[in-house]
C-alpha positions as CSV (number, residue, x, y, z in Angstrom):
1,X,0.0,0.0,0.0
2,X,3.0,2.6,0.9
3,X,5.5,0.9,-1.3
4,X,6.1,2.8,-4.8
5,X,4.2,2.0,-7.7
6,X,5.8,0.4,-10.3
7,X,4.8,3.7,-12.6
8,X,5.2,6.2,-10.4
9,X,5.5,8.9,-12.5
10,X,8.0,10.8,-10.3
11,X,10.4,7.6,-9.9
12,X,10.9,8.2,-14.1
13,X,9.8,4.4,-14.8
14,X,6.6,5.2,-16.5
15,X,6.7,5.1,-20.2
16,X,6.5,8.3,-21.7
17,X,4.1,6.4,-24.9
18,X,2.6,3.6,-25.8
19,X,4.6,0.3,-26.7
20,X,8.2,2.2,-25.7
21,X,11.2,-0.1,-26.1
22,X,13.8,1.4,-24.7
23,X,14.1,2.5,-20.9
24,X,12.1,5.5,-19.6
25,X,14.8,6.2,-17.0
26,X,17.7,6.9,-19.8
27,X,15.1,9.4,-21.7
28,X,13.9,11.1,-18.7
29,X,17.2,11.7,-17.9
30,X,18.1,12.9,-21.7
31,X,15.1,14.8,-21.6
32,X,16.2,16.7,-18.6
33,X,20.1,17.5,-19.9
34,X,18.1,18.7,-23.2
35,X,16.2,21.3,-20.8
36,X,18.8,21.9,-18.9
37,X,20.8,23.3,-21.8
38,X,18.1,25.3,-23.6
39,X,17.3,27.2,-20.2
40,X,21.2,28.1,-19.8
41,X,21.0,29.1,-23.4
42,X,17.8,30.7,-22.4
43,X,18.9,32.6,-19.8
44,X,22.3,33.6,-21.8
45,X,20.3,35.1,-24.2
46,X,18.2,37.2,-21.7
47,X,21.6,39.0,-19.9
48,X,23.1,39.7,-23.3
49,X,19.9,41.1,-24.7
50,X,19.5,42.9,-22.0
51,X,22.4,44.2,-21.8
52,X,22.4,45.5,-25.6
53,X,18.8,46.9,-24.4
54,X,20.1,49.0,-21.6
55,X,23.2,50.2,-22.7
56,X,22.3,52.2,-25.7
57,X,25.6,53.0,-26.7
58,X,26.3,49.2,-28.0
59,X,23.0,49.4,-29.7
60,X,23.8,53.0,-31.5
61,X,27.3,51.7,-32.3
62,X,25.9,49.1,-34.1
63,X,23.2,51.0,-36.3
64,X,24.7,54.1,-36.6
65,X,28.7,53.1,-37.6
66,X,29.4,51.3,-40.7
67,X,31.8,49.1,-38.7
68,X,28.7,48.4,-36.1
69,X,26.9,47.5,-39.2
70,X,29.6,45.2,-40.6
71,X,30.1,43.7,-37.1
72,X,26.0,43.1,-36.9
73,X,26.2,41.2,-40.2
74,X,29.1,38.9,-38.8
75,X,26.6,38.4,-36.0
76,X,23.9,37.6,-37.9
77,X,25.5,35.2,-40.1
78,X,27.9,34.0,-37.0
79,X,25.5,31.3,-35.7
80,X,24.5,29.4,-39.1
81,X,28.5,29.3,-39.7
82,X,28.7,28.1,-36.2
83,X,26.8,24.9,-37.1
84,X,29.0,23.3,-39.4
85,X,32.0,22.6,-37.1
86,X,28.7,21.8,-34.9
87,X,28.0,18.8,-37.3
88,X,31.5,17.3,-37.3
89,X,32.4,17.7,-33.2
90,X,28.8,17.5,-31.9
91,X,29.9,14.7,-29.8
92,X,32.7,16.0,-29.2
93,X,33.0,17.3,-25.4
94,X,33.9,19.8,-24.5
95,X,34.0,21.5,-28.0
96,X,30.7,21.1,-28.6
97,X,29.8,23.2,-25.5
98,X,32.4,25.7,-27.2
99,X,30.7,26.2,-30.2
100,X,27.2,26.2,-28.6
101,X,28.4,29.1,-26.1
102,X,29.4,31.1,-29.1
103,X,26.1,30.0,-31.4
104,X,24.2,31.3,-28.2
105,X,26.2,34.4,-27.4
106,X,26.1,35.6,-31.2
107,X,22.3,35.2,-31.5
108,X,21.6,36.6,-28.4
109,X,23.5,39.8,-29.5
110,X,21.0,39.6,-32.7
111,X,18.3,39.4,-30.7
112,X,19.3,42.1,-28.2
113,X,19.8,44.3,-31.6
114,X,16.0,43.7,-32.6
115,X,14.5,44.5,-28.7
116,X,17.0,47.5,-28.7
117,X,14.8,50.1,-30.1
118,X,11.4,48.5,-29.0
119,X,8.7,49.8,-26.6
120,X,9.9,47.7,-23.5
121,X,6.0,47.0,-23.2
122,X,5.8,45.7,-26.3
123,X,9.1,43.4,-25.1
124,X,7.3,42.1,-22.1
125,X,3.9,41.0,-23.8
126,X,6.2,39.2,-26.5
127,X,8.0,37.3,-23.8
128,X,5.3,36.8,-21.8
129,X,3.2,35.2,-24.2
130,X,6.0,32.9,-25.6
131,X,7.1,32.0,-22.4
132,X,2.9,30.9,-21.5
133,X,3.0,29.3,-25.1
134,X,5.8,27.2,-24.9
135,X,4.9,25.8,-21.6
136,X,1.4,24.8,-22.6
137,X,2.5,23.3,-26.2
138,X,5.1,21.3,-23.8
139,X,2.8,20.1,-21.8
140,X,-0.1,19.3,-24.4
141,X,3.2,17.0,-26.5
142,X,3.8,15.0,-23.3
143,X,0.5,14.6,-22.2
144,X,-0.7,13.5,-26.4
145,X,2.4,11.6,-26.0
146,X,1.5,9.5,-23.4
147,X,-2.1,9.1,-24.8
148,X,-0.8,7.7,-28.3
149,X,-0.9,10.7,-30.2
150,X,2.7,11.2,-32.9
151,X,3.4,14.5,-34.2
152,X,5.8,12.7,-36.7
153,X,3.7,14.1,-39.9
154,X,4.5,17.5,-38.8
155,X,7.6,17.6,-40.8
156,X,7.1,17.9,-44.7
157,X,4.2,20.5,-43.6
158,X,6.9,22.6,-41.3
159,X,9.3,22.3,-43.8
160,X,7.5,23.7,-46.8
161,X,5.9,26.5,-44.4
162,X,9.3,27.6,-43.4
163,X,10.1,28.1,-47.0
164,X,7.5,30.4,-47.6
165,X,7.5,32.1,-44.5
166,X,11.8,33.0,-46.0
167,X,10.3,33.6,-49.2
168,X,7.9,35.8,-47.4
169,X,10.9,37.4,-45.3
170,X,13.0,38.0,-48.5
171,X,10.0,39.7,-50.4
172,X,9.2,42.2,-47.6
173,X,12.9,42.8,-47.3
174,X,13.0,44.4,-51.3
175,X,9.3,45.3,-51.3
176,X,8.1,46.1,-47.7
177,X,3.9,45.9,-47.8
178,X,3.4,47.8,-44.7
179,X,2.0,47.2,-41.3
180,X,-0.4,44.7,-41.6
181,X,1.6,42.5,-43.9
182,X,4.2,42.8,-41.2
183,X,1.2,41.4,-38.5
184,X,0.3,39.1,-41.3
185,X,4.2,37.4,-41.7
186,X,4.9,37.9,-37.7
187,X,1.4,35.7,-36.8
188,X,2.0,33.1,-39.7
189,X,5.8,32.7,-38.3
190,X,4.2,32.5,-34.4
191,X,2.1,29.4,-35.9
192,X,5.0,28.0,-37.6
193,X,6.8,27.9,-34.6
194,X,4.2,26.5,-32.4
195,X,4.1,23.9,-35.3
196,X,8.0,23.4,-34.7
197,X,8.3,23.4,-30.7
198,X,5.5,20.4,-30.7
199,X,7.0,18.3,-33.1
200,X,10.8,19.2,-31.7
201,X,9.3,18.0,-28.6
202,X,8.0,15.3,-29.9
203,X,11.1,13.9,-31.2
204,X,13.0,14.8,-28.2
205,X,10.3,12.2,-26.4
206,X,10.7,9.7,-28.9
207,X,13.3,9.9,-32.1
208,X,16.6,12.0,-31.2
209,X,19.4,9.2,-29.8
210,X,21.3,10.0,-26.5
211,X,24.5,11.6,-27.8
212,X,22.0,13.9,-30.1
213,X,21.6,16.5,-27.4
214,X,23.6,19.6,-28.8
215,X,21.1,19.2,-31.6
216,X,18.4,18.6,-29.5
217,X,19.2,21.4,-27.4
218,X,19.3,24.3,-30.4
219,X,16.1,23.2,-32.5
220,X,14.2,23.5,-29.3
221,X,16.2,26.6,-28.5
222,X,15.6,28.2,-32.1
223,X,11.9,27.3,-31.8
224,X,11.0,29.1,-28.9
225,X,13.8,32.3,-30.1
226,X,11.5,32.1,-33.2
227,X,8.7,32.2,-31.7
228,X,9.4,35.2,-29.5
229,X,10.6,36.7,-32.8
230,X,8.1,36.5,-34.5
231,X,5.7,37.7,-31.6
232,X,7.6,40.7,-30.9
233,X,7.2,41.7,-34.6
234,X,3.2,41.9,-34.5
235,X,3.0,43.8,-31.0
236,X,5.3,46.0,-32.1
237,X,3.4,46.4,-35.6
238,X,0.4,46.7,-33.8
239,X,2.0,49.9,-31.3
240,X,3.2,52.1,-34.1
């Protein structure tokens, strides 16, 4: 009667889906270095943001200086460059914390950039709301999860949605629609990457394998940066 049951959910021995082969302790536990990670990364991205946010001259070095502007590129582009030594030492400890420091650091400076001349309202409500969003879409992926429910079918749809929302991007760059088209491409990108954080977390439940977890750890990571992104551009839209 007082002894443990055999699926306590708390002991880590209940399987996290139907008909699971391998053991539910080993992916609870990779399931809590992958969260582990993305809140560091998380919470790196928050201090150096702020810290762009608050100290203006950073922020007015960078947009007002053609070196700043140069140096902004380099940031922007730093991270994608960043994951192809990612690919070859991924397992490779502790380089791969290396390179994932400075993926993190150099995005965070991007993002920082984008907050810097924003309503700090307008900031809150974004985080807010992606912060509420991600928890709940985490919580509805387990719970589906347990129930039966794969999110596997996701992927071709995600894919050819992220296309368009670049092609999207790329034609608003050259030939900017406005205000509402901004709303328009910031709240298709928010669904996108609701779309994207439940079947990230999906696989992290079910598909990624247990030396996987720098990979894990940025596509869960770049879902919920997305998704604050993309959130940030429609308040902000919306207050001018």
């Amino acid at each position: 009667m007082w002894g443990q049951d055999k699926y306590d959910v708390e002991s880590g021995r209940q399987p996290l889906y139907p008909m699971m082969l391998e053991s539910p302790e080993l992916r609870w536990s990779f399931i809590r270095k992958i969260y582990s990670i993305v809140s560091i990364q998380l919470l790196l991205t928050i201090a150096v943001a702020a810290v762009v946010v608050t100290v203006h001259p950073i922020s007015n070095f960078f947009t007002t200086t053609t070196t700043g502007l140069v140096l902004y590129i380099l940031l922007v582009i730093t991270p994608f460059i960043v994951l192809c030594p990612l690919y070859s030492y991924y397992r490779s400890h502790p380089l791969n914390y290396i390179l994932l420091a400075l993926f993190t650091v150099t995005l965070a400076f991007a993002v920082g950039l984008s907050c810097s001349y924003t309503n700090g309202k307008v900031i809150l409500e974004a985080f807010v709301l992606t912060a509420v969003v991600v928890v709940s879409l985490t919580l509805y992926t387990f719970w589906a999860a347990r129930r039966g429910y794969d999110f596997n079918f996701l992927g071709p749809f995600l894919f050819g949605a992220i296309i368009i929302l670049m092609l999207f991007g790329i034609i608003q760059i050259f030939f900017p629609m406005g205000k509402i088209s901004t709303m328009i491409y910031g709240g298709l990108g928010a669904i996108i990457f609701c779309g994207y954080i439940v079947y990230d977390t999906d696989n992290l439940i079910k598909r990624y394998g247990y030396d996987e977890y720098i990979w894990a750890s940025i596509a869960l990571y770049l879902d919920v940066i997305n998704l604050f992104l993309s959130l940030l551009s429609v308040f902000r839209a919306a207050d001018s």
